[in-house]
C-alpha positions as CSV (number, residue, x, y, z in Angstrom):
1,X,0.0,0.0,0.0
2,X,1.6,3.4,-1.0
3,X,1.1,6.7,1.0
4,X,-2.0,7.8,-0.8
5,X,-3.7,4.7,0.1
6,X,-2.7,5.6,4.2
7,X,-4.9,8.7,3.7
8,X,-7.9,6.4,2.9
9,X,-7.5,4.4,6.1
10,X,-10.7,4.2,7.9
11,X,-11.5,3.7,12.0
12,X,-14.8,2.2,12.0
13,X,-16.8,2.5,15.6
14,X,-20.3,1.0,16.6
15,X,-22.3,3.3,18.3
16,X,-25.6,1.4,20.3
17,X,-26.7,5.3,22.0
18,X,-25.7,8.7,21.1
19,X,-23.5,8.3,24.4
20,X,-21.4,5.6,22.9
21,X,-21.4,7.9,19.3
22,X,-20.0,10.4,21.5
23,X,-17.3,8.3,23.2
24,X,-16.4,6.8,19.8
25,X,-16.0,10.2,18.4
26,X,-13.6,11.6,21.4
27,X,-11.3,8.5,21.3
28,X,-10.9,9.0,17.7
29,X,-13.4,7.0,15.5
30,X,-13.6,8.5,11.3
31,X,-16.7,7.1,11.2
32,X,-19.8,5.5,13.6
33,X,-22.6,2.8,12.4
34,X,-25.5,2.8,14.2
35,X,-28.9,0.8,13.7
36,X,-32.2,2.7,13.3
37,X,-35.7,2.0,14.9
38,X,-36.1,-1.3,12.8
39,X,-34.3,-3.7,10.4
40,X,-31.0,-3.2,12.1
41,X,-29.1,-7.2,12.9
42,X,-28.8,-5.5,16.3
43,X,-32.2,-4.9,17.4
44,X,-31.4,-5.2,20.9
45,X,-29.4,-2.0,20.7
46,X,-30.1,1.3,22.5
47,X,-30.3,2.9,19.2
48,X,-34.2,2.6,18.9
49,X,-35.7,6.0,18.8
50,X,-35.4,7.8,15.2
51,X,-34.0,11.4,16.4
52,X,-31.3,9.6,18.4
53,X,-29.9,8.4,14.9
54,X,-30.3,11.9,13.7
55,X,-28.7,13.4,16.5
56,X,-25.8,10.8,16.3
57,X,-25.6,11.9,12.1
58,X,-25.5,15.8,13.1
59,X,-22.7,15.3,15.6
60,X,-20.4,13.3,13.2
61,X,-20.7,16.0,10.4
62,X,-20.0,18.5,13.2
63,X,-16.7,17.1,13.6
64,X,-16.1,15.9,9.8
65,X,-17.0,12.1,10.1
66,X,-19.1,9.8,8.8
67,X,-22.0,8.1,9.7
68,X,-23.0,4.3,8.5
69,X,-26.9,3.2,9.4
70,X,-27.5,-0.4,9.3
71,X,-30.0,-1.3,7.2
72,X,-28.8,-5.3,7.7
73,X,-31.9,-7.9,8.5
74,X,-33.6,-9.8,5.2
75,X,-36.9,-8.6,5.0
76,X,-40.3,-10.0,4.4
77,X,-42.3,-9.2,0.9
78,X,-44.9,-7.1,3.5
79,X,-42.5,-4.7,5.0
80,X,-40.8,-3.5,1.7
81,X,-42.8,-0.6,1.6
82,X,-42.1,-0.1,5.4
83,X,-38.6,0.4,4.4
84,X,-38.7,4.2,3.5
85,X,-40.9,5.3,6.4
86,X,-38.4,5.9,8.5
87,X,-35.5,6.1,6.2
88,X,-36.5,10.3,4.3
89,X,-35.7,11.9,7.3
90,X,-32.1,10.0,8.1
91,X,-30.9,10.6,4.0
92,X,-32.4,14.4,4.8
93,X,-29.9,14.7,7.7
94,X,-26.5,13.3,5.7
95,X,-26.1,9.5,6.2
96,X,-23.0,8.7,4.5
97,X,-23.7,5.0,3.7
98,X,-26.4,2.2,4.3
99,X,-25.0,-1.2,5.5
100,X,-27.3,-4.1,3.5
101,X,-27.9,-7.7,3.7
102,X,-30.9,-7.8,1.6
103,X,-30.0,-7.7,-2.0
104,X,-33.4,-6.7,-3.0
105,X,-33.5,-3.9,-0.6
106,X,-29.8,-2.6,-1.7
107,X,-31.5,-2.2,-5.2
108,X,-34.5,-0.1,-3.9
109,X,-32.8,2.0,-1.9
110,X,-29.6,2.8,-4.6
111,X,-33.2,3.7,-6.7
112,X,-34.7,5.9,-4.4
113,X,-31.1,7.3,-2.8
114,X,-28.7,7.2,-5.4
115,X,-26.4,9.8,-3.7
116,X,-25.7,7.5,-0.6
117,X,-23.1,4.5,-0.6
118,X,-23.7,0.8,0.1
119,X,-21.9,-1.4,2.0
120,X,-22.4,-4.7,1.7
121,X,-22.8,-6.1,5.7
122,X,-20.6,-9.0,6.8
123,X,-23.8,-10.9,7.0
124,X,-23.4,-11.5,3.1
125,X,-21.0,-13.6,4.0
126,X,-18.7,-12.3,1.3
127,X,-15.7,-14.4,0.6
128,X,-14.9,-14.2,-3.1
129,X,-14.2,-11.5,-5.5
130,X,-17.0,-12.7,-7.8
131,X,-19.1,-11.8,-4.9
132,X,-17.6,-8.7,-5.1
133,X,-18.0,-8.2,-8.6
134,X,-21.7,-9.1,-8.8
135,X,-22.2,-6.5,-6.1
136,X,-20.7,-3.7,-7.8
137,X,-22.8,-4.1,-10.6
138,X,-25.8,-3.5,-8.1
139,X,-24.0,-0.7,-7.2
140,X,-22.1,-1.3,-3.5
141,X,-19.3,0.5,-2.9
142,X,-17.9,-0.9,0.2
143,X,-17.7,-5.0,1.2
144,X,-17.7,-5.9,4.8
145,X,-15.7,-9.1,3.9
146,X,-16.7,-12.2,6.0
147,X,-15.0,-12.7,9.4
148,X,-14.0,-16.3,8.5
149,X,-11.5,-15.1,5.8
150,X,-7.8,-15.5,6.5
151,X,-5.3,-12.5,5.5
152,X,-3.7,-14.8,2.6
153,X,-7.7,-15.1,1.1
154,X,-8.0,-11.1,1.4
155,X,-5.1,-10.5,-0.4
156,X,-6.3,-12.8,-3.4
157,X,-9.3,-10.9,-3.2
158,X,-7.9,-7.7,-3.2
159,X,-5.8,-8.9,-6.4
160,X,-8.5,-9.6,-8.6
161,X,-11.0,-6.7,-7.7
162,X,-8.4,-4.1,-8.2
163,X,-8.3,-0.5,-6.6
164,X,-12.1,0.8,-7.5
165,X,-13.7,-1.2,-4.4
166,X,-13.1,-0.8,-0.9
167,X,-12.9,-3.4,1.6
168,X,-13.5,-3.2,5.1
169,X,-12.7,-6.2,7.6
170,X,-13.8,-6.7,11.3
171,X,-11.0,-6.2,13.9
172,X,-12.1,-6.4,17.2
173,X,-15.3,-7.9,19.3
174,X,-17.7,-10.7,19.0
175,X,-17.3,-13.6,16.6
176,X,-20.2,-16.6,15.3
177,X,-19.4,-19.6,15.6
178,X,-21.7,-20.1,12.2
179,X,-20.3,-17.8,9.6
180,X,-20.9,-14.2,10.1
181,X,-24.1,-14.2,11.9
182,X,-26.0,-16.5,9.3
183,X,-27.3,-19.0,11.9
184,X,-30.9,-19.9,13.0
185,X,-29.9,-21.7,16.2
186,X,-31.2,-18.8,18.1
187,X,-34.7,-19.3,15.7
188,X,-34.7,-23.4,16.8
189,X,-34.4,-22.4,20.5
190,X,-35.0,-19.2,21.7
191,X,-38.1,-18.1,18.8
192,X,-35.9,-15.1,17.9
193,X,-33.3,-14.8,14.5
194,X,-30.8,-13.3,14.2
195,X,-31.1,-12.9,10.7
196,X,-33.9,-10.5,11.8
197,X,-31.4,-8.7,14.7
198,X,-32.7,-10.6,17.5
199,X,-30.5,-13.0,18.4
200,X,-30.8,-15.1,21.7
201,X,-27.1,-16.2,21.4
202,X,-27.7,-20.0,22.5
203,X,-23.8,-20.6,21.4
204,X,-23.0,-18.2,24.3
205,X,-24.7,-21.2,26.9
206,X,-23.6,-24.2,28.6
207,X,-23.6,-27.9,27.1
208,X,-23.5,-31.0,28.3
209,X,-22.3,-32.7,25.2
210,X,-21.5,-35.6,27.1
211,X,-25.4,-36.5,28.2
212,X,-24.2,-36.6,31.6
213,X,-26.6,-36.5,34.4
214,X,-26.4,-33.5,36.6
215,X,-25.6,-33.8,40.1
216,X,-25.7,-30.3,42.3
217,X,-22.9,-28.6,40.9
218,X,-21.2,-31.7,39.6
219,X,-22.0,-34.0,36.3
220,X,-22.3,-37.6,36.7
221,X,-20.2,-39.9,34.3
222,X,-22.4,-42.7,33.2
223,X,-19.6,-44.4,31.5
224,X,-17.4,-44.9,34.3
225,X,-19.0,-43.6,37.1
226,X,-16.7,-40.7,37.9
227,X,-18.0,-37.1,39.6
228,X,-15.9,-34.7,37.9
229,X,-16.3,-30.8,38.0
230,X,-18.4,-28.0,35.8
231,X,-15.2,-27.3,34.4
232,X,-13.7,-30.1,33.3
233,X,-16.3,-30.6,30.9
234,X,-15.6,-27.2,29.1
235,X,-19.6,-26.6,28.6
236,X,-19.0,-24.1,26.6
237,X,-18.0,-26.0,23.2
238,X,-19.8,-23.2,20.6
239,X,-18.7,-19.8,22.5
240,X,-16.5,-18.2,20.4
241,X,-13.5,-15.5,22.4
242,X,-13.7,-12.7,20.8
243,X,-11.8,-11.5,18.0
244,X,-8.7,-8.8,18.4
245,X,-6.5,-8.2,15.9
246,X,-4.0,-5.6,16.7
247,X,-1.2,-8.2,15.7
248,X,-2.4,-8.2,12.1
249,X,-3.5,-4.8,11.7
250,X,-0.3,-4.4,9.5
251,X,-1.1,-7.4,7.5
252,X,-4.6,-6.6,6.9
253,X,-3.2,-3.0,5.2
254,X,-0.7,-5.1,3.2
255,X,-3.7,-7.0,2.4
256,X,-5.4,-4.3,0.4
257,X,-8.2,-3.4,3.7
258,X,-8.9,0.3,4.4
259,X,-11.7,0.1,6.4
260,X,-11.0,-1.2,10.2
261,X,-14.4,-2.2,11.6
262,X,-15.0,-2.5,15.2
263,X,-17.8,-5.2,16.9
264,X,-19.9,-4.2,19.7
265,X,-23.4,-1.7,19.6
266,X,-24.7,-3.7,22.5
267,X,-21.8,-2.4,24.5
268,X,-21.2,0.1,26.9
269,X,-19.8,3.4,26.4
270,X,-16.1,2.4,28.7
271,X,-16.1,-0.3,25.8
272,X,-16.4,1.4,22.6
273,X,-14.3,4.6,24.1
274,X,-11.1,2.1,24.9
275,X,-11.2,-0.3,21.9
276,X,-11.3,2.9,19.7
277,X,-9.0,4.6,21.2
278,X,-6.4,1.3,21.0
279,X,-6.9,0.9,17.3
280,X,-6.5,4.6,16.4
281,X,-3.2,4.3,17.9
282,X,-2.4,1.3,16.0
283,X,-3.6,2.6,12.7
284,X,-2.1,5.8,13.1
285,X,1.6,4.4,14.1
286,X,1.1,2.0,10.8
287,X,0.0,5.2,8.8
288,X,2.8,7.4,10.1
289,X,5.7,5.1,8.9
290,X,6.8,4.9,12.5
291,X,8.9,1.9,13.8
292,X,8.3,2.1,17.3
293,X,6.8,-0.9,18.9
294,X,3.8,-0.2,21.3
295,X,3.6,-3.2,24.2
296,X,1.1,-5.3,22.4
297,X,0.7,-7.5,25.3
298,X,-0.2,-4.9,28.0
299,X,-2.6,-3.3,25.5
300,X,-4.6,-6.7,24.7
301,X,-4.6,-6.9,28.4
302,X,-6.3,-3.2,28.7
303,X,-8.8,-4.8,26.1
304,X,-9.3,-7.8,27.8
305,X,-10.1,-5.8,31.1
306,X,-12.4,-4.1,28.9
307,X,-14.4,-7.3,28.1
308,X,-12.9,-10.4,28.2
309,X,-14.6,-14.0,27.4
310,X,-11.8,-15.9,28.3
311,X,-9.1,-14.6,25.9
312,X,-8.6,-13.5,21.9
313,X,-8.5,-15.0,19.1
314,X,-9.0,-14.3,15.4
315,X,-9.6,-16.1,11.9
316,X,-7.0,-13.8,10.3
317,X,-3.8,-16.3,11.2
318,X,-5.8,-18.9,12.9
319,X,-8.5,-21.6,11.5
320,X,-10.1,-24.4,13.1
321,X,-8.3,-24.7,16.9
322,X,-9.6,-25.7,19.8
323,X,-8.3,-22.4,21.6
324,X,-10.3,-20.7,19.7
325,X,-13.7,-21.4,21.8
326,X,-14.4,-20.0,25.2
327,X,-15.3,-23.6,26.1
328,X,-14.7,-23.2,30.1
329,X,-17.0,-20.6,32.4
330,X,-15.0,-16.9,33.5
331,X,-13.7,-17.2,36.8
């Protein structure tokens, strides 16, 4: 990547309230995404009430950033028309860029709002450059690549789309244990998708995958008749850690990324305030030519106090480990 490319690096913060908008802004964020009363893959979010989302849009263009509204659930044939009842009055105030799942939906809103971008959500599950291609015919401008890809995969991507497309990669929070959110687990179990932002998270639960018998606060080995402990069973065998990937932040700009995407509008303001402000640091040392060497470990340990679910791991150097689940409960 040459210089001119550094100046198109992008901090990208999640933003559940106007206070966490706020926080993201002061620790250094170049742009927020935020969901709006409905349709958002985070309905669970502060970020219910329409004027909050125009508040949040007015303060990034007072300080010269950009604003992203999810737009990210698959919709019904019925609430098509819904779509734009809300939406007037958010293009009115300067969104910079609707995040989409629904390819039918991309289409009606590049119709009706040709002068704002669309990224293409993570919940896509984009891991090709034909994908890529196909969407830029619709008219996308930005892919959320898929969590699952490894740097090595971006790169080939990055090769055969060329320079006119930008791609944007997770870098820090939550990870699915199903690819990028596409799961109905939470459908089967709880009565709630999460391809319609109301996920239950049943992978974040305990499991006997044994079939032991439970006994107080012990499980009972049928097989051979042994008491053993809660954690000794790791119960937790589809709880992903979350991701953190301040050791491949350089690789990822190698890789052709410019967009740096942060997890997390269900957290709290502490949250997105200190993982921002940690990845602007990194960007900014990478974008500055600088050698120095920040302490890596004592700053994944700041993040860790931040949130931790028993460690970090990530898809970008990593595939298919055991390490990479939570599988024991946080002491």
């Amino acid at each position: 990547m040459n210089n001119n490319d550094y100046n198109n690096i992008e901090l990208l913060s999640p933003a559940g309230s106007l206070e966490c908008a706020k926080a993201a802004i002061k620790a250094g964020a170049d742009a927020i995404y935020m969901g709006g009363a409905r349709y958002g893959a985070r309905a669970y979010a502060k970020s219910v009430e329409e004027n909050s989302v125009i508040d949040a849009i007015r303060l990034t263009k007072e300080n010269n950033k950009k604003f992203y509204l999810t737009v990210n659930t698959l919709f019904k044939q019925r609430e098509l028309k819904e779509i734009f009842l809300f939406l007037d009055d958010i293009v009115k105030a300067g969104v910079d860029a609707f995040i989409v799942q629904d390819i039918g939906v991309a289409m009606m809103l590049k119709e009706k709002y040709s002068q704002v971008e669309l990224h293409a959500s993570t919940q896509m599950t984009i891991t090709s450059s034909k994908a890529i291609n196909l969407l830029k015919t619709i008219g996308f401008n930005q892919f959320v690549l898929s969590r699952e890809l490894s740097v090595k995969e971006i790169k080939a991507i990055k090769k055969e789309i060329g320079d006119d497309a930008k791609l944007e990669a997770f870098v820090h929070g939550s990870m699915c244990y199903c690819y990028s959110g596409a799961c109905l687990m939470s459908s089967f179990i709880g009565g709630e998708s999460g391809n319609r932002g109301r996920c239950k998270g049943p992978c974040r639960l305990p499991y006997d995958k044994n079939k032991n018998k439970r006994d107080g606060d012990n499980y009972f080995n049928k097989r051979d008749g042994l008491k053993t402990t809660h954690h000794e069973h790791a119960p937790y065998i589809l709880s992903m850690k979350d991701m953190c990937a301040i050791n491949s932040l350089n690789a990822l700009v190698d890789a052709g990324v410019t967009s740096f995407k942060i997890e997390g509008r269900m957290r709290q303001t502490d949250y997105v305030e200190g993982v921002t402000k940690t990845y602007r640091k990194y960007l900014d040392l990478i974008c500055s030519g600088e050698h120095s060497k920040p302490d890596i470990k004592k700053d994944e340990q700041y993040l860790l106090e931040l949130y931790d679910k028993g460690g970090f791991t990530n898809y970008y150097d990593k595939h298919n480990s055991a390490d990479m689940i939570q599988r024991y409960e946080r002491k």
